[in-house]
C-alpha positions as a Markdown table, in Angstrom:
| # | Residue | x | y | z |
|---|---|---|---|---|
| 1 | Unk | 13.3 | 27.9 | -41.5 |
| 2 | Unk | 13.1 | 23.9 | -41.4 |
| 3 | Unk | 16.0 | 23.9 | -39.9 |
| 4 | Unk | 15.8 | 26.2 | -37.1 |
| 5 | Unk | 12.8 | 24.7 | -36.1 |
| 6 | Unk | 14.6 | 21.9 | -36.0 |
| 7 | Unk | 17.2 | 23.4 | -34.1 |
| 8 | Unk | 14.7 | 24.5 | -31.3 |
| 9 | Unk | 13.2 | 20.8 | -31.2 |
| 10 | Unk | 16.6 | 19.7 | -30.5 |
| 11 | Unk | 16.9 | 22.5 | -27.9 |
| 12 | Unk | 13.6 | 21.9 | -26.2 |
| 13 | Unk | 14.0 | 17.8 | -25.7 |
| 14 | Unk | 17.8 | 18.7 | -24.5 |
| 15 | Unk | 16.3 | 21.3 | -21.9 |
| 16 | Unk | 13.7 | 18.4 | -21.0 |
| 17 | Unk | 16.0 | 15.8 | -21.0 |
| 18 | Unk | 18.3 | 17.7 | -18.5 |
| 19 | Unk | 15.1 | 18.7 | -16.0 |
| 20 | Unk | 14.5 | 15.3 | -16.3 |
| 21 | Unk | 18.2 | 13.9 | -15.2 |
| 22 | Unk | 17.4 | 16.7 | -12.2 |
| 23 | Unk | 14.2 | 15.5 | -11.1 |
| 24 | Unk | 14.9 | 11.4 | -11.4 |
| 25 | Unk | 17.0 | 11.0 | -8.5 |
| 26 | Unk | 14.8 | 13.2 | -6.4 |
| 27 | Unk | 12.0 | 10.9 | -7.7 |
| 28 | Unk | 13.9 | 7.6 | -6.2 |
| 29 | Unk | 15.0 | 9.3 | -3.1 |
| 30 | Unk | 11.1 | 10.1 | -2.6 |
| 31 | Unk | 9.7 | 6.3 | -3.4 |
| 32 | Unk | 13.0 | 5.2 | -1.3 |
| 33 | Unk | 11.5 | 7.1 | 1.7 |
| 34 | Unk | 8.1 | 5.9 | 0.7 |
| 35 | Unk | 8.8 | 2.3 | 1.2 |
| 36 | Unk | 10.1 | 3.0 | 5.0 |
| 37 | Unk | 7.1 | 5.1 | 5.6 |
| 38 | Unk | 4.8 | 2.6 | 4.3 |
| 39 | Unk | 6.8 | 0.1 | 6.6 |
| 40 | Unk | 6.5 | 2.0 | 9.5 |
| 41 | Unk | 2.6 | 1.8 | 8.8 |
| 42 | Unk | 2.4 | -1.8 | 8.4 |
| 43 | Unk | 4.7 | -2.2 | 11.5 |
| 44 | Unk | 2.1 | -0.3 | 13.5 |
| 45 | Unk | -1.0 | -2.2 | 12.1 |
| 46 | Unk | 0.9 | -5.3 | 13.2 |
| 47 | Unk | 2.2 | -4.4 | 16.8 |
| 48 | Unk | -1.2 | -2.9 | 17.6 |
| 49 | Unk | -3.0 | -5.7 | 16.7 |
| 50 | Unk | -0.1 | -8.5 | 18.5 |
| 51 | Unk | -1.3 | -6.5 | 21.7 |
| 52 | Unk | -4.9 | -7.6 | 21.3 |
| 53 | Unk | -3.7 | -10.6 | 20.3 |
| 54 | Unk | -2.1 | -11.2 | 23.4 |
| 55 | Unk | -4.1 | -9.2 | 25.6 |
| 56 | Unk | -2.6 | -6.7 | 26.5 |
| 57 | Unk | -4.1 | -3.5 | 25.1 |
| 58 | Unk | -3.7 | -2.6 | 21.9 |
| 59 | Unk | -6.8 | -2.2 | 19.0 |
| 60 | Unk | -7.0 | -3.9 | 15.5 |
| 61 | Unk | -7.1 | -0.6 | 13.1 |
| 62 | Unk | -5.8 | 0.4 | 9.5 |
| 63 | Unk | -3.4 | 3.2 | 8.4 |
| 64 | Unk | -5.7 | 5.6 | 9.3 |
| 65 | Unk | -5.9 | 4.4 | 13.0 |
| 66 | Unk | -1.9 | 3.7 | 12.7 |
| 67 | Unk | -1.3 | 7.4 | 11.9 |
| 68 | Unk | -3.3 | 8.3 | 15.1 |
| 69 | Unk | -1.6 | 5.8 | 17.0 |
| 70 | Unk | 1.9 | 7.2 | 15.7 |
| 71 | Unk | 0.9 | 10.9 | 16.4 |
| 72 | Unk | 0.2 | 9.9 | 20.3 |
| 73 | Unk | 4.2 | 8.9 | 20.1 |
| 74 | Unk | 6.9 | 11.0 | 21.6 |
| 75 | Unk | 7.9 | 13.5 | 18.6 |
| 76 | Unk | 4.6 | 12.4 | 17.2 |
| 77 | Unk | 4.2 | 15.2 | 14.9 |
| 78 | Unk | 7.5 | 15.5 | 13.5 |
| 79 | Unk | 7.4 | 11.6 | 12.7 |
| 80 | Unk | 4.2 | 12.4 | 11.3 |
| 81 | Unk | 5.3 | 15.4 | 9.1 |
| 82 | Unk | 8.1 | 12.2 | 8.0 |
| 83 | Unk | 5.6 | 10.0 | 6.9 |
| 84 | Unk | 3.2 | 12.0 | 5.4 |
| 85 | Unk | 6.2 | 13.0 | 3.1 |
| 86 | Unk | 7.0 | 9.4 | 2.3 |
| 87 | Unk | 3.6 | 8.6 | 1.5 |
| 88 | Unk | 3.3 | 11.0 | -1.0 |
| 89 | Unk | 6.6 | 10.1 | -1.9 |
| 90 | Unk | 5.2 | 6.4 | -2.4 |
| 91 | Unk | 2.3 | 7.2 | -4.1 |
| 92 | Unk | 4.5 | 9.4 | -6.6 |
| 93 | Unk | 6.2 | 6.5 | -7.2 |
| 94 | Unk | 3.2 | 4.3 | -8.0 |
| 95 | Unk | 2.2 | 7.1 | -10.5 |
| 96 | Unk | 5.5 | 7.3 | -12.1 |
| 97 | Unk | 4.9 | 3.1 | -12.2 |
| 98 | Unk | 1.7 | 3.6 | -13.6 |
| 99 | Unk | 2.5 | 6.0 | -16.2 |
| 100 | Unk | 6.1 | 6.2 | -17.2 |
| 101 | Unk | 6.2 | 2.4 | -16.5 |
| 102 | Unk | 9.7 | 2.1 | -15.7 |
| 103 | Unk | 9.9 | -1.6 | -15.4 |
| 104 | Unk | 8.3 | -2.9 | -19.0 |
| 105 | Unk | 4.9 | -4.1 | -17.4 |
| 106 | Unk | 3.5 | -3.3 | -20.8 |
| 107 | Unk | 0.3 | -2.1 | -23.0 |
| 108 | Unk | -1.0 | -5.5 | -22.9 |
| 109 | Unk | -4.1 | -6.9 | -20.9 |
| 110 | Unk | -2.1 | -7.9 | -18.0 |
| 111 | Unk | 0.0 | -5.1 | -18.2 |
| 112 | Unk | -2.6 | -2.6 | -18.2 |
| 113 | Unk | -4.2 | -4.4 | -15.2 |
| 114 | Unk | -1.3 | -4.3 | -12.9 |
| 115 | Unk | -0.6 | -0.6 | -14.3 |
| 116 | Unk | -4.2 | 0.7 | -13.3 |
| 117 | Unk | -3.3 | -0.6 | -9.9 |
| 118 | Unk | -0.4 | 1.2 | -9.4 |
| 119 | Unk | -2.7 | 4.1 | -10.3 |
| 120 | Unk | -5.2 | 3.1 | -7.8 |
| 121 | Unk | -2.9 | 2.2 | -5.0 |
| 122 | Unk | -1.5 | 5.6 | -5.4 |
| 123 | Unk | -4.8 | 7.3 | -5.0 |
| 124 | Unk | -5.4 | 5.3 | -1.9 |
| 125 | Unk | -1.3 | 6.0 | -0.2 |
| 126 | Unk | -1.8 | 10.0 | -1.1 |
| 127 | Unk | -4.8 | 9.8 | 1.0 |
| 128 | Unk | -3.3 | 7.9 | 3.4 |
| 129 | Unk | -0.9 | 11.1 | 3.0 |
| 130 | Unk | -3.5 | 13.4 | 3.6 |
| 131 | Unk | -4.6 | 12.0 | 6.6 |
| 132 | Unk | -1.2 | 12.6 | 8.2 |
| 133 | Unk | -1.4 | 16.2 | 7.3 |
| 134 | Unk | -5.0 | 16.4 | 8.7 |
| 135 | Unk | -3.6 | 14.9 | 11.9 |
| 136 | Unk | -0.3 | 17.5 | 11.7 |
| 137 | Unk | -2.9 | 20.1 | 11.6 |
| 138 | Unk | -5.2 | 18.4 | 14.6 |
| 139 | Unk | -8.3 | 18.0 | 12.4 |
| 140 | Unk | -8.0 | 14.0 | 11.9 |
| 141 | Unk | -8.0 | 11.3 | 13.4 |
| 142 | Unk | -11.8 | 11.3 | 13.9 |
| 143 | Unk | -12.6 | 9.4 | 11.1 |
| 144 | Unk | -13.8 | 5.7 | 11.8 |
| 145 | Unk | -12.4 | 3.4 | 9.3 |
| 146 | Unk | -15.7 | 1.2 | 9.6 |
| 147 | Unk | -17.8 | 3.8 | 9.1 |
| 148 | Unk | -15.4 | 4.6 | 5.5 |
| 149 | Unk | -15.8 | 1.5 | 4.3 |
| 150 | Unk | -19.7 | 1.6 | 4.6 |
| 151 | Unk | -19.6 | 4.6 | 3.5 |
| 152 | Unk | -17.9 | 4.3 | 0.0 |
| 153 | Unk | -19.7 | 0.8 | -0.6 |
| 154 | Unk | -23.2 | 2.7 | 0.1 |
| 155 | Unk | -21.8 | 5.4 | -2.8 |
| 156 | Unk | -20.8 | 2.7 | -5.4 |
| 157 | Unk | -24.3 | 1.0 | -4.7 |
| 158 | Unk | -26.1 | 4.3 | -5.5 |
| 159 | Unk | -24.8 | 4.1 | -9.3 |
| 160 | Unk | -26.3 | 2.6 | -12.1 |
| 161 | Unk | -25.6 | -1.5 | -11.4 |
| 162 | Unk | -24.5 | -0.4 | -7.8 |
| 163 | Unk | -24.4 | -4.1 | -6.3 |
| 164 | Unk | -23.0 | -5.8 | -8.9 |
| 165 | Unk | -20.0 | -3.1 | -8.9 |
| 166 | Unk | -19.5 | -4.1 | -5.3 |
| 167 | Unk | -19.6 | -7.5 | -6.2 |
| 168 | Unk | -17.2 | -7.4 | -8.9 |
| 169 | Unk | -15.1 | -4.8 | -7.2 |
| 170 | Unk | -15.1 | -7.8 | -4.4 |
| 171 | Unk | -14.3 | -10.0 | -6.1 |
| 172 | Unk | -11.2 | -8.4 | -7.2 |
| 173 | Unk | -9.8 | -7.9 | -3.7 |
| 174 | Unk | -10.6 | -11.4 | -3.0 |
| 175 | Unk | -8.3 | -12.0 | -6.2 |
| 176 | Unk | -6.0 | -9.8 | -5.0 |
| 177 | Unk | -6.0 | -11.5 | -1.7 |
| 178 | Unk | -5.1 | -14.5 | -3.5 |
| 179 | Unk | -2.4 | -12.6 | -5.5 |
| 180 | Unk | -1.0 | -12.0 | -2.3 |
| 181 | Unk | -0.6 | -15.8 | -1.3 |
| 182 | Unk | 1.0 | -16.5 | -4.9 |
| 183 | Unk | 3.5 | -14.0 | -4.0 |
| 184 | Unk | 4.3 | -15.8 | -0.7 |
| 185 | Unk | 4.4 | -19.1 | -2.2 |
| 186 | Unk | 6.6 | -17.9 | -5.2 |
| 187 | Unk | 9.5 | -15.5 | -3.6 |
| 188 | Unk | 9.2 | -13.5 | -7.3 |
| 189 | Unk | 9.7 | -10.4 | -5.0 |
| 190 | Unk | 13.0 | -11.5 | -5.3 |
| 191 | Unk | 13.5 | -10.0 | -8.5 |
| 192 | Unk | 13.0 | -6.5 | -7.7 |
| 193 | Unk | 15.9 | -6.5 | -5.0 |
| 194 | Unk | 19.3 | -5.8 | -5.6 |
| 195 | Unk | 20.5 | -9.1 | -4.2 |
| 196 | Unk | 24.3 | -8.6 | -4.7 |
| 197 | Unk | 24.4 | -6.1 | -2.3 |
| 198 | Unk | 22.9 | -8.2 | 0.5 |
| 199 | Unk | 24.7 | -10.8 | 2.2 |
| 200 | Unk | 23.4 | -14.8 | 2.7 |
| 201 | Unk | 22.0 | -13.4 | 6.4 |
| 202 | Unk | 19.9 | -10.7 | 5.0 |
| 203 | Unk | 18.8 | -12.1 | 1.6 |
| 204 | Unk | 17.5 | -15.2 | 4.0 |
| 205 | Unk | 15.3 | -12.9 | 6.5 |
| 206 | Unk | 14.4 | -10.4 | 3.9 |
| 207 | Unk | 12.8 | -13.5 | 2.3 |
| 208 | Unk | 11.4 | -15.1 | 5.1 |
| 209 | Unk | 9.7 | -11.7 | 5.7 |
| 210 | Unk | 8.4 | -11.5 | 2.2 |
| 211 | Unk | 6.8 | -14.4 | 2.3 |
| 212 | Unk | 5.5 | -13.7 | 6.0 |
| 213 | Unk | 4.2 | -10.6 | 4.7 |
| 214 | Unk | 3.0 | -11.0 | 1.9 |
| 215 | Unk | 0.5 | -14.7 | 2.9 |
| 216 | Unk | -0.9 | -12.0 | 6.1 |
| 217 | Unk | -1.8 | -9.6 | 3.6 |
| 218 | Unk | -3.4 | -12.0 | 1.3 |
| 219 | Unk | -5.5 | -13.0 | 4.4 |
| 220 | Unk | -6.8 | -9.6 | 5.4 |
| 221 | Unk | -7.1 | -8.6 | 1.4 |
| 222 | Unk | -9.1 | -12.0 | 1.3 |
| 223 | Unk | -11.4 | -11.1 | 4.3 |
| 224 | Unk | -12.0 | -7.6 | 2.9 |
| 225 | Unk | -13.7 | -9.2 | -0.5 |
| 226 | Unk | -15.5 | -11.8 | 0.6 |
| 227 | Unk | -17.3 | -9.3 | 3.3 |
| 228 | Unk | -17.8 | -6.8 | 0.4 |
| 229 | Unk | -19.2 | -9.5 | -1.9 |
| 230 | Unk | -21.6 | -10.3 | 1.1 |
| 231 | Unk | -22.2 | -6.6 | 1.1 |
| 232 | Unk | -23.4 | -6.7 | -2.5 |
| 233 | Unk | -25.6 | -9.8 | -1.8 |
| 234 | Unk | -27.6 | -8.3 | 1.0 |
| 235 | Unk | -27.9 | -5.1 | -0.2 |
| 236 | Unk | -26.2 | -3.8 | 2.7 |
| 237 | Unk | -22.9 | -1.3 | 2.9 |
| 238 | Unk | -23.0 | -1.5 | 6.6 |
| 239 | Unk | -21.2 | -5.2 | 5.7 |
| 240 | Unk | -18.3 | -3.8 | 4.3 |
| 241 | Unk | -15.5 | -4.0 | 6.4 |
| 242 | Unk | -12.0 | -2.4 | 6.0 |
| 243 | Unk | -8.6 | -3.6 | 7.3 |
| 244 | Unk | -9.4 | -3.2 | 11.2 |
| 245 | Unk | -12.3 | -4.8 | 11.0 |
| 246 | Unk | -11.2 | -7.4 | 8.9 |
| 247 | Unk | -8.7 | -8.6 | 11.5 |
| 248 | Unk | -11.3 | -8.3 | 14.0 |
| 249 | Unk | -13.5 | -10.3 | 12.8 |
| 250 | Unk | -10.6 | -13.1 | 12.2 |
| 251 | Unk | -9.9 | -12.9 | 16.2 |
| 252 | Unk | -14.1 | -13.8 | 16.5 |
| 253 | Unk | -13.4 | -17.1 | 15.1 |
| 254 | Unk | -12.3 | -20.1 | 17.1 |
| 255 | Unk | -8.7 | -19.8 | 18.2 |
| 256 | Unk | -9.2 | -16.4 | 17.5 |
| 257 | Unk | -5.9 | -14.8 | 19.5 |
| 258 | Unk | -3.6 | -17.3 | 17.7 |
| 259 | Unk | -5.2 | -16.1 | 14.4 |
| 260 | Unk | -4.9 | -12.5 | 14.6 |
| 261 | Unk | -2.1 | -13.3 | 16.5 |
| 262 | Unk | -0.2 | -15.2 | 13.2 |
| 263 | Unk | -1.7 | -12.3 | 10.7 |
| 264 | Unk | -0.4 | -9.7 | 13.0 |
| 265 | Unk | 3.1 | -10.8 | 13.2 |
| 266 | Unk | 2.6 | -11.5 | 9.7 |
| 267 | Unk | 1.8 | -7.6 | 8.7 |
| 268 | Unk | 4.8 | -6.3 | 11.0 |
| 269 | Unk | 7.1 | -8.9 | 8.7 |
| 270 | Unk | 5.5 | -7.3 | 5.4 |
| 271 | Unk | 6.6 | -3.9 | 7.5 |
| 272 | Unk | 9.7 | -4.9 | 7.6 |
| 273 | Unk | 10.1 | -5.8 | 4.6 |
| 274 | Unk | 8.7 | -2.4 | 3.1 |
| 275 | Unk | 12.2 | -1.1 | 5.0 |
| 276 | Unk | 13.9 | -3.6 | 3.1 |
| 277 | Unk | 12.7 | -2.5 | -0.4 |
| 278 | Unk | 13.6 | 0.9 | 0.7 |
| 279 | Unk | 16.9 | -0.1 | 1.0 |
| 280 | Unk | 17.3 | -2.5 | -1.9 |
| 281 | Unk | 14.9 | -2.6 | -4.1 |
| 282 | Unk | 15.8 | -1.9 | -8.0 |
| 283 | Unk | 14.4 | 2.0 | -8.8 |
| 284 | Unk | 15.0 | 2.8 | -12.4 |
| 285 | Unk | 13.6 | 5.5 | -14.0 |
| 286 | Unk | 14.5 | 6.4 | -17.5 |
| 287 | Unk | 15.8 | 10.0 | -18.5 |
| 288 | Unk | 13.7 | 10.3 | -21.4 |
């Protein structure tokens, strides 16, 4: 009896093991197609905002305002049906990060920390995935990302210790922000491509767009938290400010254009970059 059950065990984790061997590569195609889809986002952000930069049109905006922007495009719905598939397809991947955690990050305080946000940044790209469907469908692209941002600081004030979870919760972003600029400064990106198969010409720009990318982002991220943490200290949701707002309120400073201007070339390099890690960056995802 002992040892056909162990027979069936054996059975079982083979039959799993094989699903498993199906589904991986489908897996890396999906967070593959992820990171372009994400890129195209960021690329959007960035040549929206160059234009009002510049003066010539354009709006500062988020994702949400990028999908619009993409839908108003020439084959806007079948690029949108593409991206909404590669952000779900990048927000699988941050789940499979956050739970299956493929590259060792680790049960430990700093491992748990960077694993709940690949949980969280998950949550946020499937929505962003959501919101492509909605537009598919022609019920989006009415939302106002302003108004969001109010909106979910006024629900986190409403529970129990309400400001100081906006407080803390900026305060985060604004350490996140500053994440960001470590990144930059450090290149560790790096490690997650597959450098031998780049030559010297594209490891250089692939760089040079990391760090581009990765110092605007820590701006906006910076921006973000320091108007939610204002948020928390007036009482007031109507503070909160998400990403197009965030780089508006950088082109309302002195030297304004040049500002936004820098950040905004800045997001279109992390865009590009995004493409890059589509192409190159290290996927593993063991079997078992």
């Amino acid at each position: 009896m002992a040892m056909s059950t162990t027979s069936q065990m054996d059975s079982l984790q083979s039959q799993v093991h094989n699903a498993s061997a199906d589904v991986i590569p489908w897996v890396v195609w999906l967070a593959r197609f992820g990171y372009a889809a994400k890129g195209l986002v960021y690329i959007t952000i960035g040549a929206l905002a160059v234009q009002v930069a510049i003066g010539s049109g354009g709006r500062t905006t988020g994702p949400a305002g990028a999908l619009a922007s993409l839908s108003h495009q020439p084959f806007g719905q079948i690029l949108l049906i593409l991206v909404a598939v590669g952000l779900f397809g990048y927000a699988l991947w941050r789940f499979v990060q956050s739970w299956v955690d493929p590259e060792h990050e680790g049960s430990n305080a700093k491992g748990i920390v960077k694993r709940i946000g690949y949980a969280v940044s998950g949550i946020i790209y499937a929505a962003f995935g959501i919101e492509a469907v909605r537009l598919v469908l022609g019920s989006g692209g009415g939302s106002n990302e302003s108004q969001q941002a109010s909106d979910w600081t006024a629900r986190l004030m409403s529970q129990p210790f309400g400001i100081w979870l906006v407080g803390i919760v900026g305060a985060i972003v604004i350490g996140t922000g500053l994440y960001q600029f470590y990144r930059a400064y450090s290149a560790k990106f790096r490690e997650v491509l597959k450098l031998h198969e780049m030559n010297a010409n594209e490891e250089r720009w692939a760089t040079r767009a990391g760090r581009l990318g990765f110092a605007a982002r820590g701006v906006v991220y910076s921006i973000i938290g320091i108007f939610l943490v204002i948020a928390a200290m007036h009482a007031n949701p109507d503070e909160a400010v998400g990403i197009g707002e965030a780089l508006q309120k950088l082109a309302q400073q002195p030297y304004g254009p040049w500002l936004l201007g820098l950040v905004a070339i800045g997001l279109v390099a992390y865009g590009f970059f995004a493409i890059v890690l589509a192409r190159y960056r290290r996927i593993f995802i063991p079997a078992s």
